[in-house]
LUMMI-803318 format. One record per residue: z, y, x of N, C-alpha, C in turn. Coordinates in steps of 0.1 Angstrom, whole numbers, padded with zeros to 4 digits, always signed. Example, Ala and Ser with C-alpha at 12.3 -4.5 7.8 and 13.67 -1.06 7.14 Angstrom:
<pts>
+0078-0057+0132+0078-0045+0123+0078-0033+0132/+0071-0022+0128+0071-0011+0137+0079+0000+0129/
</pts>
This chain:
<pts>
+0188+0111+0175+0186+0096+0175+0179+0092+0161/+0164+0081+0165+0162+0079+0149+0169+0070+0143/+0165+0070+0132+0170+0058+0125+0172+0045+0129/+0157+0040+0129+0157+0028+0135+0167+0025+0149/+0168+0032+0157+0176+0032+0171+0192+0031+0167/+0193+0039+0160+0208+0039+0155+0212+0026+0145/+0200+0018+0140+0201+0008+0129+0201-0006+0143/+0195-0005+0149+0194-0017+0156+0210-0013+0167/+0210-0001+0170+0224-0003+0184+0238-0007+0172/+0236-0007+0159+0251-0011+0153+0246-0025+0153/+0233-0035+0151+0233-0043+0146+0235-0059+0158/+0233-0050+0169+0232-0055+0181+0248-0053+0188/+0260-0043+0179+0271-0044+0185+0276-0057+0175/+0269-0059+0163+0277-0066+0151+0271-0077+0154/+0265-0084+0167+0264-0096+0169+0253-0100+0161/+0248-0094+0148+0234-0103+0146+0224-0106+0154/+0212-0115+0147+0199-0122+0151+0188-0111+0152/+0187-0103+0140+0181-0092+0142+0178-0083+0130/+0167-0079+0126+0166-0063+0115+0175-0069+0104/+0174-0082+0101+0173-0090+0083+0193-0089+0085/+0196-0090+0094+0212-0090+0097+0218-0102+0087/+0226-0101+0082+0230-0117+0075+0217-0123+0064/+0204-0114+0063+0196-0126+0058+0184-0132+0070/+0190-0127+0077+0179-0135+0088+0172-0148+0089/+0185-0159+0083+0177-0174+0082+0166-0170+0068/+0171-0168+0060+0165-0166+0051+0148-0162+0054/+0152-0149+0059+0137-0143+0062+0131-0150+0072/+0137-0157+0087+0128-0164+0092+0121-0177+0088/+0128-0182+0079+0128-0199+0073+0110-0191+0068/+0114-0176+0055+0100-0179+0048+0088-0176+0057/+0092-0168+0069+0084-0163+0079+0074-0174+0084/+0083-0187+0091+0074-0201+0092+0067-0205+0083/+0070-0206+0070+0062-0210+0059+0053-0203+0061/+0050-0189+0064+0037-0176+0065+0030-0184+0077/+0036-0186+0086+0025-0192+0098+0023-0205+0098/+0028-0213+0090+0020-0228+0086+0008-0221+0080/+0013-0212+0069-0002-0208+0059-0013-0207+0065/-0010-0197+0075-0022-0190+0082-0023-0198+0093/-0018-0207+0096-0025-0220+0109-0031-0230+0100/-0027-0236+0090-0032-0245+0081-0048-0236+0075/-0049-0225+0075-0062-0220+0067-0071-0210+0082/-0065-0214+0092-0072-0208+0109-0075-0198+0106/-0062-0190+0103-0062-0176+0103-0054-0170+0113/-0051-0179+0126-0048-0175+0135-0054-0179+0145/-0057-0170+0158-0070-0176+0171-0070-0183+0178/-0072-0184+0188-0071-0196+0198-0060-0192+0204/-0053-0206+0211-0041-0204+0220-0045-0196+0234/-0035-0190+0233-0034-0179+0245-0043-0163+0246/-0046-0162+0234-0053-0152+0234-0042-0141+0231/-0045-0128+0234-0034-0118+0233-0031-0114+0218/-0022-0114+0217-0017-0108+0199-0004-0097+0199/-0007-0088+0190+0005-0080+0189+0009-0075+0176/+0021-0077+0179+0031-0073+0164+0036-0060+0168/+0033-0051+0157+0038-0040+0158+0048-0038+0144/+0057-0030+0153+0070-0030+0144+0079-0045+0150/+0084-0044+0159+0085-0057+0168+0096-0060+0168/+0109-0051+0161+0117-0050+0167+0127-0059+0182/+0137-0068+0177+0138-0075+0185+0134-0090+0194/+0119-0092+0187+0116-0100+0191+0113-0114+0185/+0127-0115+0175+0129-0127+0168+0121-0131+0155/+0115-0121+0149+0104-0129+0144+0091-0134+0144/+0080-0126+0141+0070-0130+0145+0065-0133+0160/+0070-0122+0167+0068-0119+0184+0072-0135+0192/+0083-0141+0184+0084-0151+0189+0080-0163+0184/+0080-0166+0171+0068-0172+0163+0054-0175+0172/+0049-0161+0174+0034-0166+0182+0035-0173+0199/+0048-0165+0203+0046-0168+0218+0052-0186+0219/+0062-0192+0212+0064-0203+0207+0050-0215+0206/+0038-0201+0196+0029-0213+0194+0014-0210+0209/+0021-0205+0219+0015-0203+0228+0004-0190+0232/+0010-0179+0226-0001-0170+0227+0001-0158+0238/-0003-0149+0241+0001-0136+0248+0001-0130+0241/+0014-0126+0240+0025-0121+0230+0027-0102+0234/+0021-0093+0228+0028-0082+0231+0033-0074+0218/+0041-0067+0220+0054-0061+0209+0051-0042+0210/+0050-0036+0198+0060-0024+0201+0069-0020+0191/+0079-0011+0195+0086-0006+0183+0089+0005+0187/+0096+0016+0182+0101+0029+0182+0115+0029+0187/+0119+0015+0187+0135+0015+0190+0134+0012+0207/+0142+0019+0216+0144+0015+0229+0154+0004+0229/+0165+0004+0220+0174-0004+0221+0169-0019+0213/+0157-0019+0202+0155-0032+0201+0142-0037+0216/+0137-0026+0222+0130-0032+0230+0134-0040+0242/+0146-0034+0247+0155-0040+0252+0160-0052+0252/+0165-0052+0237+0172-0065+0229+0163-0076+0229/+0150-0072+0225+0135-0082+0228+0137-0086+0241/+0133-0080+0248+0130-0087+0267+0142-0092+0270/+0155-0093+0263+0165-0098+0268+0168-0112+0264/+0163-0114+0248+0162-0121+0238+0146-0129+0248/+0141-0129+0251+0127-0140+0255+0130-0145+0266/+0141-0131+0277+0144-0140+0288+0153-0151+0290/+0163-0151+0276+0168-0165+0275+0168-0174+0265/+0155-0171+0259+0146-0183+0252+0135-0189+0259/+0134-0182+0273+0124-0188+0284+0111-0184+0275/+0112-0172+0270+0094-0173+0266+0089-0158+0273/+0078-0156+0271+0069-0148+0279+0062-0138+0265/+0064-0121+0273+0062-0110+0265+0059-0100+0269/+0052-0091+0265+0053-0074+0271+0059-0069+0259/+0064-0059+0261+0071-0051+0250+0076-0041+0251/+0068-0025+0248+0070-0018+0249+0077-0008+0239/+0083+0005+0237+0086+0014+0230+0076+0022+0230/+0073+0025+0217+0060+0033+0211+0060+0038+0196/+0053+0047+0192+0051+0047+0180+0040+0041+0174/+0038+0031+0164+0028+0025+0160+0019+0032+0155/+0017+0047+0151+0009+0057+0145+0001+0058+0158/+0007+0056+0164+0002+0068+0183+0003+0055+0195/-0005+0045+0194+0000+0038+0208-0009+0040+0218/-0005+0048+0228-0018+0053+0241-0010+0048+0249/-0001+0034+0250-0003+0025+0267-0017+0018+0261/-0021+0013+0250-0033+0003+0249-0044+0004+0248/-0056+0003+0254-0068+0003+0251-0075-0006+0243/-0090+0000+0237-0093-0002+0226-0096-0014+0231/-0099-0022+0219-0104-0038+0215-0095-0043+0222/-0084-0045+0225-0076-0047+0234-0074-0066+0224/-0072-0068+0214-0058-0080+0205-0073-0088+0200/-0068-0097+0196-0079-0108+0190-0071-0106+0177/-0060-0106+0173-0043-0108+0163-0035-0098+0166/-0034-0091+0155-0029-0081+0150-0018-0080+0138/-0005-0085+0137+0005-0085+0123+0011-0076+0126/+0019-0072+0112+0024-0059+0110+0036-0065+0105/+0046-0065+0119+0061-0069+0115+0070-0063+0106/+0062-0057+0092+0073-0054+0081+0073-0042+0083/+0064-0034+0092+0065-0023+0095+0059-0012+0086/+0048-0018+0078+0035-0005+0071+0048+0001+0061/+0054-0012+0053+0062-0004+0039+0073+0005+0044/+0070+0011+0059+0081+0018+0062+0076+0032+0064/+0063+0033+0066+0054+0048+0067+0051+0050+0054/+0056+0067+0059+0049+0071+0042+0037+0085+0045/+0030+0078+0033+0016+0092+0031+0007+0088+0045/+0006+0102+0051-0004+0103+0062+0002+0094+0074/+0011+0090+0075+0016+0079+0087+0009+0067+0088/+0005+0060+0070+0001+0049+0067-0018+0047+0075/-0021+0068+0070-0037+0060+0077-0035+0062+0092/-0026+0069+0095-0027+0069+0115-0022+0054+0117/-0024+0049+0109-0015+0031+0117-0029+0022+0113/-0033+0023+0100-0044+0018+0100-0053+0020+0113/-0056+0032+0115-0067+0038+0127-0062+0030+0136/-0049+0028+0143-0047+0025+0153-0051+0005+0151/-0047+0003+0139-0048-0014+0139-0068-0014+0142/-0073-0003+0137-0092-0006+0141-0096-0005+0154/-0086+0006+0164-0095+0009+0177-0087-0004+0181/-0077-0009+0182-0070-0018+0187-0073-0033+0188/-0081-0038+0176-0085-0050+0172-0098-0052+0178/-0100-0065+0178-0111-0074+0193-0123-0069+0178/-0136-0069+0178-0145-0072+0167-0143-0087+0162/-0141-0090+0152-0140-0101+0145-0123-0109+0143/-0116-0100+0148-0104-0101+0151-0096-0101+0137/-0083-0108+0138-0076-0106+0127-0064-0098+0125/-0061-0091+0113-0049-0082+0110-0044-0089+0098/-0028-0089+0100-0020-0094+0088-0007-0086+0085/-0010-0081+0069-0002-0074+0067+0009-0081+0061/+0022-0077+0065+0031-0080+0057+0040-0069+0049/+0038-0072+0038+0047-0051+0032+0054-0056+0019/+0065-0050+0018+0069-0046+0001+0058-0048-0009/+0060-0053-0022+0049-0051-0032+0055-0049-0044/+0048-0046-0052+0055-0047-0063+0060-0034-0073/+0071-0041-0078+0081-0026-0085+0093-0028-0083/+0100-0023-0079+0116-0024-0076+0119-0032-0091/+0131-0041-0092+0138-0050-0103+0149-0048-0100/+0163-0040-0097+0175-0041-0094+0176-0027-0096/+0185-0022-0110+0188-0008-0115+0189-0003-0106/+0194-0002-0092+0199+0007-0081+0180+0018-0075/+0176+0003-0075+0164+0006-0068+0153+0012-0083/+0153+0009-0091+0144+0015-0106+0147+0028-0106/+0165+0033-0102+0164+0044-0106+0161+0056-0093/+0160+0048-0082+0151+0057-0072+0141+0055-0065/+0132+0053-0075+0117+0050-0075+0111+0060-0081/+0099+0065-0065+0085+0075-0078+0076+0064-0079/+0073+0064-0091+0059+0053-0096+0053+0060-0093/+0049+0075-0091+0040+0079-0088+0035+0082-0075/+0037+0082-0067+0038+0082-0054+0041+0067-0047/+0044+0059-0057+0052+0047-0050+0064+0048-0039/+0069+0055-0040+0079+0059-0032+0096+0053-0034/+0102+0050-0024+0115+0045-0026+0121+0059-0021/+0135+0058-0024+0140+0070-0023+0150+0067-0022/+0157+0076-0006+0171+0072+0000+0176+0093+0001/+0188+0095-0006+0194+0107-0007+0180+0116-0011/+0171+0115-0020+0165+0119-0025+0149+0119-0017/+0149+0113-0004+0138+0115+0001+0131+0098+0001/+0120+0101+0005+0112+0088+0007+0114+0080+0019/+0117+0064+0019+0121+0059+0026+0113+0043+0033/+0107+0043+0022+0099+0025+0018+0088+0034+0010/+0079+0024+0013+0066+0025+0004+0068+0014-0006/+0064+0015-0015+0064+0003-0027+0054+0002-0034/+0043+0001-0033+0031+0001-0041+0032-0017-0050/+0025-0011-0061+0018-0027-0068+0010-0032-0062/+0005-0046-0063+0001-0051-0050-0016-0049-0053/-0025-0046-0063-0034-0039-0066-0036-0027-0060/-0027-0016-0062-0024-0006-0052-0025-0010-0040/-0020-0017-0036-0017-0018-0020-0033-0024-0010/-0040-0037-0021-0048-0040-0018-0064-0030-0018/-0061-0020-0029-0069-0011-0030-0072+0000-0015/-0057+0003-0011-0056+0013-0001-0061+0005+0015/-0058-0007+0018-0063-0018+0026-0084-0016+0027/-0083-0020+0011-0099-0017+0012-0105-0007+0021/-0098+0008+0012-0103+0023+0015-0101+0028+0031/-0094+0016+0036-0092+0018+0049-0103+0008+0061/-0113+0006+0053-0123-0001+0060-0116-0015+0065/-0112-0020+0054-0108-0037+0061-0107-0049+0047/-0119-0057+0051-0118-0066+0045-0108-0074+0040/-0102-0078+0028-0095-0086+0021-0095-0101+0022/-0094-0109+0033-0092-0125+0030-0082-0133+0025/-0075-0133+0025-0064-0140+0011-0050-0132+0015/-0046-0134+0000-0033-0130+0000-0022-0137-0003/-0009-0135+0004-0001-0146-0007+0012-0138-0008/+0022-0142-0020+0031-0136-0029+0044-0138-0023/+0049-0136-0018+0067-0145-0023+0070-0132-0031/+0080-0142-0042+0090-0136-0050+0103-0132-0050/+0105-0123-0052+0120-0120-0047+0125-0117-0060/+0141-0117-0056+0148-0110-0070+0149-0089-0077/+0143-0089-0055+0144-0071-0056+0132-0067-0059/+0118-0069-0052+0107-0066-0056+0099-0082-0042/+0087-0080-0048+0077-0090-0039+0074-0085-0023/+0067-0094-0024+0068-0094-0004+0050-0099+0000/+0044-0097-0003+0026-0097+0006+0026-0097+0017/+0019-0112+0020+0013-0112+0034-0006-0110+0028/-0009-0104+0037-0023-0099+0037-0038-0102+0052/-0042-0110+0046-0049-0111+0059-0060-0106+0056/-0065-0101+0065-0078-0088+0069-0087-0090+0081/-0100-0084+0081-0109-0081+0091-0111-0068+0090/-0114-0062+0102-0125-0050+0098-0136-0044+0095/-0143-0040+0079-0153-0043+0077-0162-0039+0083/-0172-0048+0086-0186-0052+0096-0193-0040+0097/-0191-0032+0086-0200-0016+0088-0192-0008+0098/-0184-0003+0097-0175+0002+0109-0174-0009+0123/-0171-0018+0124-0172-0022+0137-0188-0018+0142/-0199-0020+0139-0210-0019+0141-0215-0006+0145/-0201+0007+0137-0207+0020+0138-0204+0026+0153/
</pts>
């Protein structure tokens, strides 16, 4: 069993909302603030066009965020049990979804150019190394040409002794029983590796936390590769 499956079936017996578990308001309150941003600056597409969040888990945040603001909404996640919890969760919020189990590195139910909208449900800061560009590749074959991707990841430097003292700065790596768990790059770093992955940079914005920062990232893919 992975992780994630075993993180969502305790979270899902302990009665929470979903991944954020008792900070959920918290995380969704700032989550709306992110989609005022990006509807206030039409960095989201037209209504009803297809969009997908990957790293989806159960549904309750962005996945329902978009379908709320009327879109074709599709999901994936690695978890069977949050995909589940998702289609269960829309069927009695009356909203409309596909949502499948997949790996975000590897998703072959979808064909290419398939999304107009493309966000990354908190999912990137959780691959590490070579995982990060198989997810990239997949956000390029995947995305409409002129389509949008929004990252949301960790930023920063860990600020809470616990987390300082298992941090590689060099690697940017968080570290759970000695292995890598979270990615944590500076947000320089982060924006750098975004570039090198053939995707334009259109605004970014910060929230602050007390543990490390939080980037949302909105992106195209640059015009030389879609062309190629």
């Amino acid at each position: 069993m992975n992780v994630y499956e075993k993180q969502y079936r305790q979270l899902l017996a302990k009665g929470y909302a979903a991944w954020a578990g008792e900070d959920f308001l918290r995380a969704k309150t700032q989550q709306e603030k992110i989609f005022d941003w990006l509807s206030f600056n039409n960095y989201l597409p037209q209504h009803r066009a297809p969009v997908l969040e990957m790293g989806c888990g159960n549904g309750a945040m962005a996945s329902q965020s978009l379908a709320e603001r009327g879109y074709s909404v599709w999901g994936v996640d690695f978890s069977e049990t949050a995909i589940r919890w998702a289609e269960n969760h829309f069927y009695q919020a009356r909203l409309s979804a596909h949502f499948i189990v997949g790996n975000v590195c590897h998703i072959d139910q979808y064909e290419d150019a398939k999304f107009e909208f493309i966000i990354d449900g908190s999912c990137l800061h959780c691959l590490i190394e070579d995982d990060r560009k198989l997810f990239f590749n997949e956000v390029k074959r995947l995305l409409k040409p002129g389509g949008r991707f929004v990252i949301s990841s960790m930023c920063g430097t860990p600020r809470l002794d616990n987390d300082m003292n298992a941090y590689d700065p060099v690697r940017h790596h968080l570290l759970k029983e000695g292995k890598p768990w979270r990615t944590l790059k500076p947000l320089e770093s982060l924006i750098n590796e975004i570039q090198a992955e053939y995707f334009n940079v259109l605004a970014t914005r910060v929230n602050n936390n007390a543990w490390w920062d939080h980037a949302t990232i909105v992106c195209t893919v640059n015009g030389s590769l879609e062309g190629s």
